[in-house]
N, C-alpha and C positions, 0 to 999 in steps of 0.2 A: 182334886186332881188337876183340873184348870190352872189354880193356882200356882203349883208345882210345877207347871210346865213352863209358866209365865216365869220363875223365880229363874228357870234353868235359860230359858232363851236371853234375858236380861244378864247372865253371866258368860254364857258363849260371846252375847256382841261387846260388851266392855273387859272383861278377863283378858282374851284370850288376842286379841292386837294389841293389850298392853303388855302381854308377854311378849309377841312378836318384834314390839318397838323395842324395845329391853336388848334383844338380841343383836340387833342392827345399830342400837346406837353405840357412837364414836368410846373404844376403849383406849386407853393407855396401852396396850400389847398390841401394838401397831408391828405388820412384818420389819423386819430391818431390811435396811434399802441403803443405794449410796449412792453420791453425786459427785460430779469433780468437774470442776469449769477452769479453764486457760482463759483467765480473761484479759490479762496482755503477754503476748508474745512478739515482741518486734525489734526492728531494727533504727535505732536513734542516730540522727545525726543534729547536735548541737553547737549552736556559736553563741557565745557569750555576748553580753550587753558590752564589754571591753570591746570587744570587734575578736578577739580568739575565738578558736574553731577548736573543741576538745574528740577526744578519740571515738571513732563512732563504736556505740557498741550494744549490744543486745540485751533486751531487760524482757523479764518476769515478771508478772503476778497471776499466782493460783491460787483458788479455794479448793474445799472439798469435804463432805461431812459423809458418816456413816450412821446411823440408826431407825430410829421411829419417827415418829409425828412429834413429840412429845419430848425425847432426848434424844441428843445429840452428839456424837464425837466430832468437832471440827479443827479442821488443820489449815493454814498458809503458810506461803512462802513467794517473796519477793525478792526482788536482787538486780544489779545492772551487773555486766559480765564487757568492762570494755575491751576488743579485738585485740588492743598492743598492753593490758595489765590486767591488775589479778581482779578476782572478784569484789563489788562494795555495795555497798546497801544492803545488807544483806537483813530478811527479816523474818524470822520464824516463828511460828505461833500454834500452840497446841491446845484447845479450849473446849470445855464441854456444856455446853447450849441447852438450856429449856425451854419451852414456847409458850409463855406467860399471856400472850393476845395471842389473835389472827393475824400472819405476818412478822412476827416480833419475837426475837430469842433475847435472851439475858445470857449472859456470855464468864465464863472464867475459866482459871489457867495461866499456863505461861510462855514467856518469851524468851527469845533470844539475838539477840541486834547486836550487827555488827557493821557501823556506816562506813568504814574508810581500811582498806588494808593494815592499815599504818596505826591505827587506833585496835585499841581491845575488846575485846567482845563482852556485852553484860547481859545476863540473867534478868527477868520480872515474874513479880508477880502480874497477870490481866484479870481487868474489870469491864467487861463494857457491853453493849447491848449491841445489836442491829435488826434491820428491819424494813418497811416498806410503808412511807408518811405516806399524806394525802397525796391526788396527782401524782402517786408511783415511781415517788422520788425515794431511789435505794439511799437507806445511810445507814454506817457506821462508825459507831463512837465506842471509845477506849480510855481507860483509864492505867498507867504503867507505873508500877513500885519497882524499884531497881534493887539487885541483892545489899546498895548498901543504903536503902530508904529513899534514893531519888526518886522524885513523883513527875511524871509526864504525862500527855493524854495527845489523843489524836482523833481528827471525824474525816471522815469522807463522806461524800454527798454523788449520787450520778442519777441519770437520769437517762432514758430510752426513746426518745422520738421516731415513731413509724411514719417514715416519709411516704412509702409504698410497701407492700408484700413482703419487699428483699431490702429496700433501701431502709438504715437505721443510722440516724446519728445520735453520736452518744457523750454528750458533757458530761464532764466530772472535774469536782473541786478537793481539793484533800490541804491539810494544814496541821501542823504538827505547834505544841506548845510546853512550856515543861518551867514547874516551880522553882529547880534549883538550876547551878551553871553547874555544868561536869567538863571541866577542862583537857580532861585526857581524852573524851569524844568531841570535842569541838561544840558542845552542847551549851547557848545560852541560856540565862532568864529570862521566860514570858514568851512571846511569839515566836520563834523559832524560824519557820519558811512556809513557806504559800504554793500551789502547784496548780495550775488551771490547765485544762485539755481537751480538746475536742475532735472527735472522733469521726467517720462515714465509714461506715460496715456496709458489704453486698452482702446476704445471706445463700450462701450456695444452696445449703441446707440452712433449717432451724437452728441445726447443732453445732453450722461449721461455716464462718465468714473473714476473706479476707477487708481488711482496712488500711485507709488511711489517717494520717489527721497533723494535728499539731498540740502541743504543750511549751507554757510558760512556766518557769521556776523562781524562786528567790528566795534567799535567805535575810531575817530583819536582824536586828541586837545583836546581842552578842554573839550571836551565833554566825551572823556578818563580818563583824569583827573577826572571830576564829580565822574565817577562813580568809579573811584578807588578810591575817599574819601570819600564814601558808603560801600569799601568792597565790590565792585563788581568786578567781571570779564572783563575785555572788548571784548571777544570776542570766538567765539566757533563755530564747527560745531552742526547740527541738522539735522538727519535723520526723515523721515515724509512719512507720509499715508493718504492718504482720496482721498475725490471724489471731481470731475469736473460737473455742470450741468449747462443748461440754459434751460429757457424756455420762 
């Protein structure tokens, strides 16, 4: 009878919390949730390394994903919008994310970019990951097939520094590169252009801050070329204004 009793208490303390544990740990049927961050809304005013001053005008970029822990619907969309012409840069991207680490989606889908008024818009296929390296440096990298095989890619790198409570300045580097020349986008071989910027966010809220800052632009190869057989500039600073939100 002793023995019986002993058999049964040895089963209530290991059975019965490794049921409990069973219960609690992490599922794949995670609630579905969703995010959306304006993570620039501002107002640029740029003068070229020529000494031209081009039109000031209001630029874009959002994220925003819908689902679990595990998968993901995510969407952007980027663009500058200048005051006196039509819309350019335009960049749209619809991709659905798994979370292969802690921190880390693997990314695919597709795009659609359309840099210049004036030039046509193309379709891709997307490949690319993003995520949060050591030191809590956000990056993401991309891989782009274009409806007729063109291959491009692109990274961006940023990073958060808490000055104070509210005060955040925020770097960010982005750089675009691409295998073939696509001459009806003004698209070289190999290096493409380089964008450096730097940001000082107040935090009103966590969810909502105005900024200032500055950014550097430039275009290398062919891609320089293009646009200097447009009479363009290839490259200039931009001083900028607007606000940070998520929700």
């Amino acid at each position: 009878m002793r023995c019986a009793f002993t058999l049964v208490s040895l089963a209530c303390t290991f059975v019965i919390p490794l049921a409990q544990a069973q219960k609690i740990a992490p599922v794949e049927d995670s609630p579905i949730r969703s995010y959306f961050l304006i993570d620039q809304l501002e107002h640029t005013t740029t003068r070229y390394t020529g000494g031209t001053k081009a039109d000031d005008a209001l630029r874009f970029n959002t994220a925003g994903w819908v689902g679990g822990d595990y998968n993901r619907l995510w969407a952007y969309a980027e663009g500058t919008k200048p005051y006196n012409s039509k819309l350019e840069g335009v960049d749209l991207q619809l991709l659905y994310g798994r979370l292969v680490a802690p921190f880390w989606d693997v990314q695919a889908g597709v795009r659609y970019a359309k840099p210049r008024p004036e030039a046509p818009g193309r379709s891709y296929a997307v490949f690319g990951v993003q995520g949060m390296a050591p030191y809590r440096f956000e990056v993401q990298a991309a891989a782009f097939v274009s409806e007729r095989g063109n291959v491009s890619a692109r990274a961006e790198l940023e990073y958060e520094l808490l000055l104070t409570q509210r005060w955040v300045l925020q770097p960010r580097l982005a750089t675009n590169i691409a295998l073939q020349k696509v001459r009806e986008q003004g698209i070289g071989r190999g290096l493409n252009d380089v964008e450096m910027g730097l940001r000082l966010r107040y935090e009103i809220r966590r969810e909502f801050g105005p900024y200032v800052g500055a950014s550097w632009q430039r275009s290398y190869g062919g891609t320089a070329q293009f646009a200097r057989n447009r009479g363009e500039d290839i490259g200039g600073w931009s001083l900028v204004a607007g606000v940070r939100a998520w929700f």
